[in-house]
Each structure stands twice: as structure tokens, then as C-alpha cells.
C-alpha positions as CSV (number, residue, x, y, z in Angstrom):
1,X,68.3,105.3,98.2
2,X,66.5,104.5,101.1
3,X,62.3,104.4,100.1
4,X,59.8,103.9,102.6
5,X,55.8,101.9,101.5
6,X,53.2,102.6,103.0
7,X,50.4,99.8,103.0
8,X,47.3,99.0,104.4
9,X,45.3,95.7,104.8
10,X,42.1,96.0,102.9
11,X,38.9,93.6,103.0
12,X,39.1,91.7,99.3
13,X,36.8,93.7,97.0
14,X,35.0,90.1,95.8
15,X,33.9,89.8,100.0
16,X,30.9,90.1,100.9
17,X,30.8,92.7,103.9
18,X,28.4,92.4,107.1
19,X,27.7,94.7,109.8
20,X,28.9,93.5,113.1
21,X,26.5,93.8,115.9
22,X,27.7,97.0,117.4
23,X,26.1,98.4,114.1
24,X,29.5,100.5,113.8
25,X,31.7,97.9,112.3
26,X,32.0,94.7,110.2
27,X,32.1,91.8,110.7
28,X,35.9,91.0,110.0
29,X,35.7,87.3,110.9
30,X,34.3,86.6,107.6
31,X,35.8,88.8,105.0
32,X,39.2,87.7,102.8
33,X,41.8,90.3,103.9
34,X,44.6,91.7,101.3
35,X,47.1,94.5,100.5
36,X,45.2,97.7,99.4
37,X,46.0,97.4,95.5
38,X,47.3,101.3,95.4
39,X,49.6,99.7,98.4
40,X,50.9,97.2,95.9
41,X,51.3,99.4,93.4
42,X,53.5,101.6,95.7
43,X,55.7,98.4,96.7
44,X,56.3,97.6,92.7
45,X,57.5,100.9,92.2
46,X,59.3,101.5,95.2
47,X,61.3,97.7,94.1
48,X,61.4,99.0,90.5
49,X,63.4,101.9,92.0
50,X,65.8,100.6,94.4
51,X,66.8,97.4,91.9
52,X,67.6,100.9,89.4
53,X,69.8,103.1,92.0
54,X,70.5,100.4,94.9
55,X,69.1,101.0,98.5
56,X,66.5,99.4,100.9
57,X,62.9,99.4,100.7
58,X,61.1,99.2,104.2
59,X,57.2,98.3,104.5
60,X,55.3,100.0,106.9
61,X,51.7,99.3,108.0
62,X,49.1,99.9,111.3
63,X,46.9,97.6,112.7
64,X,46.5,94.2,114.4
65,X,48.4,90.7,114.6
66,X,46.2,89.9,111.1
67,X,48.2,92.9,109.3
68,X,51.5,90.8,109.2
69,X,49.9,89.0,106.2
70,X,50.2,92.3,104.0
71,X,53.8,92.8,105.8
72,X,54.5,89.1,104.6
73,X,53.0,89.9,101.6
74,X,55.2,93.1,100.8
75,X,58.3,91.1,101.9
76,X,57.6,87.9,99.3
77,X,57.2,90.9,96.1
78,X,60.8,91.5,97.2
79,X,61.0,94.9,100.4
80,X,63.9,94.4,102.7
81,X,62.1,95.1,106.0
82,X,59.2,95.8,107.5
83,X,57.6,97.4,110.5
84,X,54.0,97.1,112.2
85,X,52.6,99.8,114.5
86,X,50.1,97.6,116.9
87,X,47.3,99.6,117.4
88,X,46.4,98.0,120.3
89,X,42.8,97.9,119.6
90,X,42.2,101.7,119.2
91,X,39.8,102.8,116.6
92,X,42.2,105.5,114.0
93,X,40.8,107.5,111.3
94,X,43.2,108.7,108.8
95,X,44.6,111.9,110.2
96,X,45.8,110.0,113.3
97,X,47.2,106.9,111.2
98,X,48.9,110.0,109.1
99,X,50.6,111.1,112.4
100,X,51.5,108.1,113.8
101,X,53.3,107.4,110.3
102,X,55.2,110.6,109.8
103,X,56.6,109.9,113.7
104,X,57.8,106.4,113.2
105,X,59.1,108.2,109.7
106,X,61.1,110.6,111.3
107,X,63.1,108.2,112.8
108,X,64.4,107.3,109.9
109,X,66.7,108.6,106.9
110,X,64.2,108.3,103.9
111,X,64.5,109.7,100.7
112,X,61.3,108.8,99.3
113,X,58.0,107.8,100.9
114,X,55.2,105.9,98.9
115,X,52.0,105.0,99.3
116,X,48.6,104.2,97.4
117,X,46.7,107.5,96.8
118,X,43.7,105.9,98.2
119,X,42.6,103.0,100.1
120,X,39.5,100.8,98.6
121,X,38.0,100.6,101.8
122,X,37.6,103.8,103.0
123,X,38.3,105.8,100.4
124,X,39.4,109.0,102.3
125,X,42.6,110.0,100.4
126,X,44.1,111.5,103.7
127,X,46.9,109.5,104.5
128,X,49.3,110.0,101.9
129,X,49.2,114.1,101.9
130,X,48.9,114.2,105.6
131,X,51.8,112.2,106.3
132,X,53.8,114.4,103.5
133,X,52.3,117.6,105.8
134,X,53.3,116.3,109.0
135,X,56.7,115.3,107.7
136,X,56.9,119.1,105.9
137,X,58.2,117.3,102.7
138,X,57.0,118.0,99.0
139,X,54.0,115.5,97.6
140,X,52.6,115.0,94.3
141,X,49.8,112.8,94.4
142,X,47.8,110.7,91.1
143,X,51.5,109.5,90.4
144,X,51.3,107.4,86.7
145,X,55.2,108.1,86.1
146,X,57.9,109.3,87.9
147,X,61.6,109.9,87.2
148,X,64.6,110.7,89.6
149,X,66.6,113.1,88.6
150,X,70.1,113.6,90.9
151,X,68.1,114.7,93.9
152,X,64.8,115.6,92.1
153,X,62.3,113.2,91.3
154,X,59.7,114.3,88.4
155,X,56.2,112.5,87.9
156,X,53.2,113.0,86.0
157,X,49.9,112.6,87.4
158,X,46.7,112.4,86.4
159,X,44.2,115.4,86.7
160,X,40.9,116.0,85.0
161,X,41.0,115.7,81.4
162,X,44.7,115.2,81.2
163,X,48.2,114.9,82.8
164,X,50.6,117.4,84.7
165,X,54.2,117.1,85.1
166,X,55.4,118.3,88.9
167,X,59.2,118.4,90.2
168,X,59.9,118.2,93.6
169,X,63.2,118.0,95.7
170,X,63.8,115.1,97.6
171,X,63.0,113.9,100.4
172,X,59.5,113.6,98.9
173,X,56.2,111.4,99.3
174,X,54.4,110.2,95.9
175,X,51.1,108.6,96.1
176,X,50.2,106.0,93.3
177,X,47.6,105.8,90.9
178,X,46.5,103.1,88.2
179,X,48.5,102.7,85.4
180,X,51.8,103.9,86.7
181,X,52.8,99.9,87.3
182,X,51.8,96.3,87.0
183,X,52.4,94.3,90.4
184,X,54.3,91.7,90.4
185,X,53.1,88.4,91.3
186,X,54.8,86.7,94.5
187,X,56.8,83.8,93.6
188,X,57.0,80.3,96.0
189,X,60.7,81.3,97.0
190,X,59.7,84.5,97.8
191,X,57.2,83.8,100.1
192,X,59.6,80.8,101.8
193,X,62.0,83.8,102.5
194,X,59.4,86.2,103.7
195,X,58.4,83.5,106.2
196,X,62.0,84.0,107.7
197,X,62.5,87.6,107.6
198,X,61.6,89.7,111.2
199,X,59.0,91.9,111.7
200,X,59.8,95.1,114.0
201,X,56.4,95.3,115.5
202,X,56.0,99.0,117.5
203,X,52.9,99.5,119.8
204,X,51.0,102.2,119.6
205,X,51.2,103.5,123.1
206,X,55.1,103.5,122.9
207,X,55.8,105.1,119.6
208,X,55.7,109.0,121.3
209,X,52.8,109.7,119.0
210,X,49.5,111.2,121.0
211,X,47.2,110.7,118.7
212,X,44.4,112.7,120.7
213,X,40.9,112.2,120.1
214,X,39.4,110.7,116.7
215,X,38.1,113.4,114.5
216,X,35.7,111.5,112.8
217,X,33.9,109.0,114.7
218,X,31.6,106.1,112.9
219,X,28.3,106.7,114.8
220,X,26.3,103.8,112.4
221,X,26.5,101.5,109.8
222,X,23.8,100.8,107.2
223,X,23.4,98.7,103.9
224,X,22.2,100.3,101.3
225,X,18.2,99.2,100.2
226,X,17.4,96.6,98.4
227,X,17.0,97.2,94.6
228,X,13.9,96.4,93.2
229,X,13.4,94.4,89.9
230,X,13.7,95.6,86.8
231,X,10.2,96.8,84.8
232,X,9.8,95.8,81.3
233,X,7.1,98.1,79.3
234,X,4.6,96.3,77.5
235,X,3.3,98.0,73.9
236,X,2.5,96.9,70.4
237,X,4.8,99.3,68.6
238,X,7.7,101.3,69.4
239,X,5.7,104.3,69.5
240,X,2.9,102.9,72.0
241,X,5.9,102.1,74.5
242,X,7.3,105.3,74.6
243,X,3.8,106.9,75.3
244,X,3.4,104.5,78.2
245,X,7.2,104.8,79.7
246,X,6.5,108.7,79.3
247,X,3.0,107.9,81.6
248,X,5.2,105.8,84.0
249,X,7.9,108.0,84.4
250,X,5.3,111.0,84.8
251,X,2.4,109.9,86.6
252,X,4.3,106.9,89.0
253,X,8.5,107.6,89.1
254,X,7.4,111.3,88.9
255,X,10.7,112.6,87.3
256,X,9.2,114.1,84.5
């Protein structure tokens, strides 16, 4: 079975993020950079999968010469290949990283695409179902199990309050979601032979993709206010502080 990952380099969720000067960015010289943790989900399973049927697992990310590190990355948990789309400095949003994907896709001979169901950075849930759109394949999204089935593959997947169970025929795309694996850590040989293996790096301008113009365009950046410090309400008895937070929350928050 050949199984295509899709992965995206994320800032660390423990970094501290700073607008750039351009107020429409951040500053990136500063932040820890690592594989979207949906991403690495996707990888696990994907490896879980081929070491079960047999086949290849290819890695495939956009983005800069930095984005090799989640390539590397991928390769050390154990994926065969992996390819990086340069995107030569041009600003995507998610629907034009979704077509760019699907075209370098369609090059190949996949029989199962996946990817994180969300990245922790932007937290637009595009990709994944646009790619799967583009590509005019079947995708169940939320994925917490899935099981192939000749050439089926069944999953459940979270919804509200509960779980569904979806078939689809293959070729399809599945998007992760916590609890469906447990990553695997990368081990010292691993990374040694990830150092070794090639990266096919594409540029953008030469993939046959025309991406057009952005849909959504980041016109400013701003941190959220400052919180202010907590109150505490003074009283002699229980009852004399619940008349006074009533006052407080009446006559000064004015919520009540």
C-alpha cells in the first residue's frame, strides 16, 4: 500500500510568540519550530499501517529550507521518502497549500492520504478536506480508529457527544484526531539514517500549480490585553461577601 503524510511545521506550543515588525507576522527567529502533533499522529498511523500490509510511506510538507527539520523528523519515526514544495517565500493560506498538495498528489499512485485534522497554529481545518476535494477522493475526518478492509478502509470518528463509524472506498484521505495513536519517539539510529536519506525538494513556481490570489489575507496582528489581577472580596461572614460581590458585579462589572 502506498500512503501519503501530510505534515506541517508548527511553532512549539511552550514558545513564546512575538509580532514581527510588519505587524502581520511573527517573529520566527525566536520561536522552537516542530511537527504539527496531528502531523505526527498521521505519520504513526500511516507507519502502523504499512509495517501491517507492506508498502511505502512518503512525507510531504510546504514551506522553507527550515521545514526539512519536520521532513527529517518524519523520516527518523521511520517514512521512506519525503518531498518539500519550496514556497519560495509566498505567503499561502490553506486552500492554496490544499491545491498545491492534491497536484504534487496526483502525480502519484496513493492509496491512502493522511494528515492531522487540524494544525495548532492556525487552526483552520482546511487542508485535509480540501485536498480530499481537489483530489475527488472520499474523506472522513476526527479519525480515532480506522480499519482496512480489502479495498475499504472503515474509521470511527469523533462527533459531538459520541462516535460514528464511516466506510469509504479507497483511494481515500483520513484526517487524525487525538486518541487514535501514541507517537512514537525517534530513536538515535533513526535519526543517523534520516540524516542520509534525500529530500526531493519541488519549487513552487515549477510544480504546475497556479495557486492565484490568497483568499484570506492577514491585514494585522495583535496580542491579546493584558489581564488584570485577580480581586479578592473582603467580608466578615460568608453572607456579608456575597452582598458585596453582588454590589461589585452590579454596580462596577455591571453583568448583573
Amino acid at each position: 500500500m502506498e500512503i501519503a503524510v501530510l505534515i506541517k511545521q508548527v511553532p512549539s506550543t511552550d514558545s513564546v510568540v512575538e509580532i514581527a515588525a510588519d505587524g502581520t507576522t511573527i517573529k520566527t527567529d525566536v520561536i522552537k519550530w516542530v511537527v504539527n502533533p496531528y502531523d505526527e499522529m498521521a505519520v504513526e498511523e500511516a507507519l502502523q499501517i504499512r509495517d501491517a500490509v507492506g508498502g511505502s510511506v512518503t512525507v510531504f510538507t510546504l514551506g522553507p529550507d527550515k521545514a526539512v527539520d519536520a521532513l527529517r523528523t518524519a523520516l527518523a519515526m521511520g517514512a521512506d521518502t519525503a518531498v518539500r514544495i519550496d514556497t519560495e517565500g509566498k505567503a499561502l493560506d490553506g486552500l492554496a497549500v490544499a491545491k498545491v498538495l492534491a497536484g504534487e498528489l496526483k502525480k502519484g499512485s496513493f492509496d491512502l492520504i493522511v494528515a492531522g485534522h487540524r494544525a495548532v497554529d492556525d487552526d483552520n481545518y482546511q487542508v485535509g478536506p480540501a485536498v480530499a476535494e481537489f483530489m475527488g477522493i472520499p474523506h472522513i475526518s476526527m479519525v480515532i480508529k480506522q480499519e482496512l478492509d480489502g479495498d475499504k478502509i472503515r474509521c470511527t470518528r469523533t462527533v459531538e457527544g459520541g462516535t460514528l463509524v464511516l466506510e469509504a472506498a479507497l483511494p481515500a484521505m483520513i484526517t487524525t484526531q487525538r486518541g487514535l495513536n501514541e507517537p512514537r519517539y525517534t530513536s538515535l539510529p533513526g535519526i543517523m539514517k534520516a540524516k542520509k536519506k534525500p529530500i526531493d525538494t519541488r519549487p513552487l513556481s515549477e510544480t504546475g500549480t497556479d495557486v492565484g490570489e490568497a483568499m484570506v489575507k492577514t491585514i494585522a496582528l495583535k496580542l491579546p490585553p493584558e489581564r488584570k489581577g485577580g480581586r479578592i472580596i473582603e467580608g466578615e461572614s460568608a453572607a456579608e461577601k456575597a452582598a458585596a460581590l453582588v454590589k461589585v458585579l452590579k454596580e462596577e462589572a455591571k453583568v448583573i
